[in-house]
N, C-alpha and C positions, 0 to 999 in steps of 0.2 A: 509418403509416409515417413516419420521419424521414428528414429528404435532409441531407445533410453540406454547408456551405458550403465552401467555400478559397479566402482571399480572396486575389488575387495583383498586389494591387495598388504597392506595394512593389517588386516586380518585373516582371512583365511590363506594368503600367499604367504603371513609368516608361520602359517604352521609347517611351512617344506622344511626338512631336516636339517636343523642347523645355523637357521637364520634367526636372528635377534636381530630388530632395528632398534637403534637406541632413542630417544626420544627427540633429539636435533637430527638425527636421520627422517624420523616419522614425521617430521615436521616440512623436511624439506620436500619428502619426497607426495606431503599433503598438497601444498603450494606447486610442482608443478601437476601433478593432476587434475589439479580444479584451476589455476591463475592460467597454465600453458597449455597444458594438453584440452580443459576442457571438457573432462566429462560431467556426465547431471548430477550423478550421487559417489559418495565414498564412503564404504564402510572401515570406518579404525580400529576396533578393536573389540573384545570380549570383554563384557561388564565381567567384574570382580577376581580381576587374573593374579596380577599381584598390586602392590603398594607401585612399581613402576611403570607398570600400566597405567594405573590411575594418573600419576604424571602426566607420563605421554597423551593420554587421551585430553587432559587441561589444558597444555600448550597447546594442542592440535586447536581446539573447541575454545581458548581465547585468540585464538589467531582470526579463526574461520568467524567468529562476533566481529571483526572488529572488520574485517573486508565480504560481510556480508553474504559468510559463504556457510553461515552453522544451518540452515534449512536444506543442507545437501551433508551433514554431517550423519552419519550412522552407526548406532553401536549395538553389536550384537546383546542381546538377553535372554534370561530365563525364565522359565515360570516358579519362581523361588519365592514365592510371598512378599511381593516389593520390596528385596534385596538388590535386584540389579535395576529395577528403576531409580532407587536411593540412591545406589553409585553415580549412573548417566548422571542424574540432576545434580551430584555434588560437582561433578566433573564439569559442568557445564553445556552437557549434549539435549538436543531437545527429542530425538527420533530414538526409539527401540526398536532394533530388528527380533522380534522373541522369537527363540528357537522353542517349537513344537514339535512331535510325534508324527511323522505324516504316516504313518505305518501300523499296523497291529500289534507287530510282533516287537516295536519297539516301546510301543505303549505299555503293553502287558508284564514284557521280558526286564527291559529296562526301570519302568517305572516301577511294577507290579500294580498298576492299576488298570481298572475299567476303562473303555471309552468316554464314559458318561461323566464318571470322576476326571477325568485329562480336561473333557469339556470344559466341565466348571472349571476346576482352577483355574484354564486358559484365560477363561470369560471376566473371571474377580482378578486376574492380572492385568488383562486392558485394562477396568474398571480405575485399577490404583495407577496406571500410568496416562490413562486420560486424566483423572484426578490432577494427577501432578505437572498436568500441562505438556507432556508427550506423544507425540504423533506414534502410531502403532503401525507396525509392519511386520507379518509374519510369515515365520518360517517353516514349511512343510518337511523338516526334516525325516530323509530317508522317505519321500513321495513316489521316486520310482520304484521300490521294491512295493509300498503301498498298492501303485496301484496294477504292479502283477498278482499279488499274494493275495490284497484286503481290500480289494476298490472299494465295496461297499462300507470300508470304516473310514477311509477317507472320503466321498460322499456323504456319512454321515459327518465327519469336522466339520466340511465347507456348509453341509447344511445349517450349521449350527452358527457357524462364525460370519457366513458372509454378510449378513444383516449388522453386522458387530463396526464399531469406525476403527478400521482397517483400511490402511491405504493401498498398497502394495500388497496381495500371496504371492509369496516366491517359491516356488518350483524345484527342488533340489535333487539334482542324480548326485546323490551324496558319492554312493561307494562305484558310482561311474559306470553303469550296469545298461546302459541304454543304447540302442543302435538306432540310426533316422527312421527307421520303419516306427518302431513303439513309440519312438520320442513324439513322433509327429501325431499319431491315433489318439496317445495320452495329453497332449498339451489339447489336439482340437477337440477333444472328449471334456475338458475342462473348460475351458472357451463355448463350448455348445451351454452347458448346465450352468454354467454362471455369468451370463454375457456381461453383467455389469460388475465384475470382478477386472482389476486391475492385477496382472497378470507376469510374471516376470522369470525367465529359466537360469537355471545355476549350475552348469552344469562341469563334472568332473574328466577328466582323459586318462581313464586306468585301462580301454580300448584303445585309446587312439582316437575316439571318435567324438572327441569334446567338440570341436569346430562342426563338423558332421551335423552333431545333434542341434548346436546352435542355428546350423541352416532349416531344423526339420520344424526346430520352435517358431524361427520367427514366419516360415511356412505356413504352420500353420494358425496366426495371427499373436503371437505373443508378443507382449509389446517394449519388453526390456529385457536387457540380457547383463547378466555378471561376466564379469571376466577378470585377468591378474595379469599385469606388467610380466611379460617372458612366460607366461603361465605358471606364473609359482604357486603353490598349493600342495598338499599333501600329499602322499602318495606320487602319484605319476602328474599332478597339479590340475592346475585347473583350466578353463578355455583362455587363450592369447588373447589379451586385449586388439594386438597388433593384426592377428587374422581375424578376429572377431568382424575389427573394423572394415577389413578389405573386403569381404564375405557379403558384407552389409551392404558396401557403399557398389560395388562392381555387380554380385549376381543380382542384387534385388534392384538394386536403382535406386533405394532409402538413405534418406540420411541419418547423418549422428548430428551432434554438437561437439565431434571431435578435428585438430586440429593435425591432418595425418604428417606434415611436415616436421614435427615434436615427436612423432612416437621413437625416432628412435634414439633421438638426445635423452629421454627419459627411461629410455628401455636400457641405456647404457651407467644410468644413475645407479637406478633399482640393481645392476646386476654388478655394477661397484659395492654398494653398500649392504646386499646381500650374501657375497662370497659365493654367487653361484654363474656358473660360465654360460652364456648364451650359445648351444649350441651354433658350430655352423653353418649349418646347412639349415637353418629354421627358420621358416618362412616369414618374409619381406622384414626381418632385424639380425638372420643371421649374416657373419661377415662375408660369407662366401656366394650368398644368393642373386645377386645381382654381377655374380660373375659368370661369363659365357667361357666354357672349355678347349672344345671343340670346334676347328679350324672352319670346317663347315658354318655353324651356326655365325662366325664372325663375317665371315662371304656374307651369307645371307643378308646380317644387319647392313652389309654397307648396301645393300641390292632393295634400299627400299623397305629396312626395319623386318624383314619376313620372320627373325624370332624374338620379336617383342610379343610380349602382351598387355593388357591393361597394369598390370604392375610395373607400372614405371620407377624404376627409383627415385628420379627427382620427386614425384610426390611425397618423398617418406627423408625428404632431404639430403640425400645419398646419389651419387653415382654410378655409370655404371663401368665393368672393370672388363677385360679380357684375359685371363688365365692361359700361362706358359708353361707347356711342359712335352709330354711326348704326344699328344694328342693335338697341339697348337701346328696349324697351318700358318702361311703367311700372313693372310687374312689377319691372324689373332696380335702377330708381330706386330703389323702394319694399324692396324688401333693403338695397341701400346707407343706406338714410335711416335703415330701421331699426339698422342696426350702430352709425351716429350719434346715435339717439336725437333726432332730428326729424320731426316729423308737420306736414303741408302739407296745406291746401286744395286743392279740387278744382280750380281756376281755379290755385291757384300750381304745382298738378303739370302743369298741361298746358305752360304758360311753361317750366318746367323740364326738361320731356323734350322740346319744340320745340329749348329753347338746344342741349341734347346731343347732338342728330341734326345740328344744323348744326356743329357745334362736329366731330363725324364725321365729318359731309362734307368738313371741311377738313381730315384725319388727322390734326388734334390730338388728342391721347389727354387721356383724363378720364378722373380719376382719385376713388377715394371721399374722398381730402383732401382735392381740389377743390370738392365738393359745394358748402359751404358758403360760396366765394368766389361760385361760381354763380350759389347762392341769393339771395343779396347781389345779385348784378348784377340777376340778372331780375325781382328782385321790389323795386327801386331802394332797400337799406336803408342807412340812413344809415353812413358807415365809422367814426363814433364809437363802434358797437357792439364795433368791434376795440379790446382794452387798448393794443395794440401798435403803432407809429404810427414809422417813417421819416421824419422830417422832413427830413435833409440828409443828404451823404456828399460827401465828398470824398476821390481817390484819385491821389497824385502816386506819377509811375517814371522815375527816374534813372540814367542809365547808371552801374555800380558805388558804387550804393545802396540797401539795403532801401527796397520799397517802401514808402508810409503812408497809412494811413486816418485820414483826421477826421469822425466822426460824432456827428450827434444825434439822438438818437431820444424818444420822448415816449411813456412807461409809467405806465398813469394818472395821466396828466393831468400828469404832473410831466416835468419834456424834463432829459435828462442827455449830458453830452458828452466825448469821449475820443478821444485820438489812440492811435494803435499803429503798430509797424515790422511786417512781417512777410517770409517768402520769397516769398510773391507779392504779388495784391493782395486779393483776395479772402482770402488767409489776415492782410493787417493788418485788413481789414475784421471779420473773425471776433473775431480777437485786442480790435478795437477795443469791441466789442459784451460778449464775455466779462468783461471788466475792466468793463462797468458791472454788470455780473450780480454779479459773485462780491466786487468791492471796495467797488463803490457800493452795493448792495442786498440784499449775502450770499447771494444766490440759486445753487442749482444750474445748469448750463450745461448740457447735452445734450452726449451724445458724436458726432461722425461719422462714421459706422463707413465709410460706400463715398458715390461721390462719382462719377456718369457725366455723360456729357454725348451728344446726338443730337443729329447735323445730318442737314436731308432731305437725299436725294443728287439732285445736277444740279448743283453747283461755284457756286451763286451766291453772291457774298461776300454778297449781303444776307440770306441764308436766317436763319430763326429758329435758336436755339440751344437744347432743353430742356436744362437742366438736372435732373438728378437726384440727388437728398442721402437718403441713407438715416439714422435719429437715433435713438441709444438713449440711452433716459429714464425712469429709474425702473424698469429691468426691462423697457421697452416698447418696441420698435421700429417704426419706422416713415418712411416717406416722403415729404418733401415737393417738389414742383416748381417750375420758376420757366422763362419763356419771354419772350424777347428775339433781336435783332440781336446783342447783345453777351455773352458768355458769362460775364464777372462780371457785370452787371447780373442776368443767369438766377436766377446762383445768388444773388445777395443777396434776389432776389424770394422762393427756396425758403428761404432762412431767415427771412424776415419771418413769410412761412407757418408757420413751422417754432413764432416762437415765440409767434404766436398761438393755434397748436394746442395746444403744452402748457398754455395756461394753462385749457383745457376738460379735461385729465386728470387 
């Protein structure tokens, strides 16, 4: 069996607080959904939001004409007397999703009208958007309080409408109210009384139980599900595209038409151009989820995989990691070391997972780039072994003056020197360092794609600073750290780091 995705992030994921995608955002992030990742449908946007809307929805819906993707284009509507049909058609979209009343108390409260009035208008609104050459698809808004409170006012809608050319009823736990028991009685209760209803869940996570409900829908036989790139959507958002998909493809044994090795190159898009952090610990795209902790679990793996499961990371394009810290056994080392391509004595692995645990107990994080500074400290090797060598820096800040670095630094064996202005100081410090790579030595420079910084919390001005610098190099990404009192000094450390490391790639 195939399940329909509809990804609605675009629209109901930008209603999460805060987020505005600007119309070459919407556009890119149209193109990999539909050209990469693959799903069937996309909803963009809310007919009549503003004059920039209207925009974005153009660009979107001339792009999607011309690579044959506008019959998977969707845009929310109303029942407004073909006002937002007139928008879609100016904009170029051919699908209205019309948002409807699935509920009494929204009908009455909201509207102030009848059942019977909501009917009509519903019915003279397809009228004017079949008119005008738009495929209809609608929206049960507010269906699960519907059909706790008012089943029989929602039986009476579908009575009315299902004879109506309606492609898609969609199914909305708007305000996220549903647990798998009701979700599943109400989707098979809908599914029983209208078998020739195409059928589709929408569901919210203000319980936690979006995914949940998604297993209860397609349970029991619903045959497309909405979901949002990292679950962006209002409130507490909406169902994970990315669990949606794994949910799908592992406990049912169905498929999608999604491409899981993209989910998380797109998941990393959306939550750039969102300004919203990917938890992480959040299943199969947070950063930390395919890392094993515990010493135990790492034994295990090497003993015949015993803590995998069907989530493999290589399917989602990703590896998998072993995490150092007070909890890390040998086992967890001995992964790390291998990914590195060093092998240790038995007397220098005990040193080495002693330094770890303490290093642990001080919630310093260590990290697999670490290893090898580690290594270095515990087993006393000389630092000549590093090509890369900080001799000096110096960094003067002027009131309405670029900052500047003067630095020397000493690559084998030869010491090179350069000043730089920059906007900060750590960016002359970079600028200073680049200019011997690329003028004194011709060499390539690494990019810096992301750039954080952690302070412990308790407000002490003396608290350490990590530093975090993410570098792509040659196709390779990767990260290095740096820890101090002071947060340029941090990061100068994670670039020293940084380009000792490439010279081992």
């Amino acid at each position: 069996m195939r399940i329909e995705i509809v990804d609605t992030t675009l629209r109901d994921g930008e209603q999460t607080s805060g987020v505005s995608f600007t119309p070459q955002e919407k556009l890119i992030i149209a193109r990999l959904l539909l050209a990469e990742l693959h799903v069937d449908r996309l909803e963009i946007a809310s007919a009549r939001v503003s004059d920039g809307e209207f925009l974005s929805v153009k660009q979107v819906c001339s792009w999607a004409h011309k690579q044959n993707y506008i019959d998977r284009i969707e845009i929310l509507g109303f029942v407004d007397k073909g006002l937002s049909v007139e928008w879609i058609k100016k904009a170029g979209g051919k699908i209205i999703n019309l948002l409807c009343k699935g509920s009494l108390r929204h009908c009455q409260e909201q509207l102030k009208k009848k059942p019977e009035e909501h009917i009509a208008d519903i019915k003279a609104e397809i009228a004017l958007a079949r008119h005008q050459g738009l495929q209809v698809n609608v929206y049960l808004e507010d269906w699960s309080n519907g059909m706790i409170y008012s089943p029989e006012y929602v039986y009476a809608l579908m009575d009315a409408l299902h004879g109506e050319e309606i492609t898609h009823f969609m199914l909305p736990d708007t305000l996220g109210i549903l647990n798998p028991e009701r979700c599943y009685l109400f989707c098979t209760d809908m599914l029983t009384r209208y078998p020739n209803c195409h059928f589709e869940f929408h569901g919210h996570n203000d319980y936690d139980l979006a995914v949940a409900n998604v297993f209860s829908a397609i349970r029991a036989g619903i045959q497309g599900i909405h979901c949002t790139i990292n679950g962006l959507g209002e409130r507490a958002g909406n169902a994970p595209l990315s669990s949606v998909v794994a949910l799908i493809h592992d406990h049912f044994k169905y498929t999608t038409g999604i491409d899981e090795k993209k989910i998380n190159q797109v998941s990393r898009v959306v939550e750039s151009y969102s300004g919203i952090r990917i938890p992480s610990n959040k299943p199969v795209i947070g950063e930390l989820v395919f890392t094993q902790c515990a010493g135990v679990h790492a034994d295990g793996d090497n003993k015949n995989n015993l803590y995998y499961n069907n989530l493999l990371p290589e399917r989602f394009g990703r590896t998998r990691e072993y995490a150092l810290g007070k909890t890390s056994g040998k086992a967890n080392i001995l992964k790390n070391l291998e990914a590195l391509g060093i092998e240790l004595d038995e007397e220098s692995m005990r040193k080495l997972t002693d330094r770890i645990i303490e290093l642990g107990d001080k919630k310093e994080q260590v990290t697999q780039e670490d290893l090898p500074y580690i290594i270095s400290d515990v087993l006393k090797h000389n630092n000549k072994e590093q090509k890369i060598h900080l001799l000096n820096y110096s960094l003067a800040l002027a009131q309405g003056l670029h900052p500047v670095a003067i630095v020397k630094i000493k690559i084998d064996g030869q010491v090179y020197e350069q000043t730089a202005a920059g906007d900060g100081q750590y960016d002359a410090f970079v600028k200073a360092v680049r200019s011997i790579y690329k003028h004194q030595l011709g060499w390539e420079f690494p990019m810096l794609t992301d750039y954080t910084v952690n302070i412990p919390p308790g407000g002490r001005t003396d608290a350490f600073v990590q530093t975090v610098i993410t570098w792509e190099y040659h196709n390779h990404t990767f990260k290095t750290r740096g820890l101090d009192a002071d947060q340029t000094e941090a990061a100068i450390q994670a670039t020293i780091k940084m380009l000792n490391q490439i010279e081992e790639l």
